[in-house]
N, C-alpha and C positions, 0 to 999 in steps of 0.2 A: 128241367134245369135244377140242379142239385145245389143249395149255397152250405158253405161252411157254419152255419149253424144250426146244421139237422133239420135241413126244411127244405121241402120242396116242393114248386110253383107246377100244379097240374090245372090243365085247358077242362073245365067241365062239360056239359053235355048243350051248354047255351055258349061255350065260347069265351063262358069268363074266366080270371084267373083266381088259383084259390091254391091258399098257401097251404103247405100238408107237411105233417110235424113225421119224419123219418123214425118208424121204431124200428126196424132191421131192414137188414140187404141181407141175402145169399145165394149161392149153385145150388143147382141140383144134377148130379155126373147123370142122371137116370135121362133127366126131363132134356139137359145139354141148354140150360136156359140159367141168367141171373133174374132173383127177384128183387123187390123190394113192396115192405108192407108198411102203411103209412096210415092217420089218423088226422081228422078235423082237431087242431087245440081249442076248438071252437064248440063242438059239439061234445054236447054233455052225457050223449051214449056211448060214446067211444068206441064208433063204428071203428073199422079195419077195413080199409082195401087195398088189393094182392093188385101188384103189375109187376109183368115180367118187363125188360129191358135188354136192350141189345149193346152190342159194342159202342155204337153213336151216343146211347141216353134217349133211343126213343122209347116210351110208354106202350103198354099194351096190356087191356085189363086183363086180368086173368079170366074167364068164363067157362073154362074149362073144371067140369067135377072133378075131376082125380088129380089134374094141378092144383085146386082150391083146397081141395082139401089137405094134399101136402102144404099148402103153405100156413092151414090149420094148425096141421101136427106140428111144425116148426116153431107159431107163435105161442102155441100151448108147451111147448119143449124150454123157448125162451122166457113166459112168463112163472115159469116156474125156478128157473133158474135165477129168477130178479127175488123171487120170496128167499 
């Protein structure tokens, strides 16, 4: 569930809900998939986790090597573009 202030409500692995701060979406024409990569504003490593998404907004981890790492190259593309 996406809300309009850049945040969005992911089901974790026990069920609970946990608010995750949106730092990008995008295609890939290769993979034929939309992502999005998101961050805990809560944790102070600044994990990133990759989920692809479908036309509905359903979630789906990324687990795949060669989609993960595309969606490396992408966050490294975009954190450089923020410096």
């Amino acid at each position: 569930m996406v809300d309009m202030d850049n945040t969005i409500v992911i089901i974790d692995e026990n069920g609970n809900d946990k608010e995750m701060e949106i730092i990008l979406t995008f295609d890939n024409e290769e993979t034929n998939r939309s992502y999005v990569l998101v961050s805990d504003p809560n944790d102070e490593e600044g994990e990133v986790f990759a989920f692809a998404y479908d036309e509905e907004g359903n979630l789906e981890s990324v687990e795949d090597e060669t989609e993960f790492s595309l969606c490396q190259e992408v966050l490294g593309a975009f954190l450089s573009e923020e410096e």
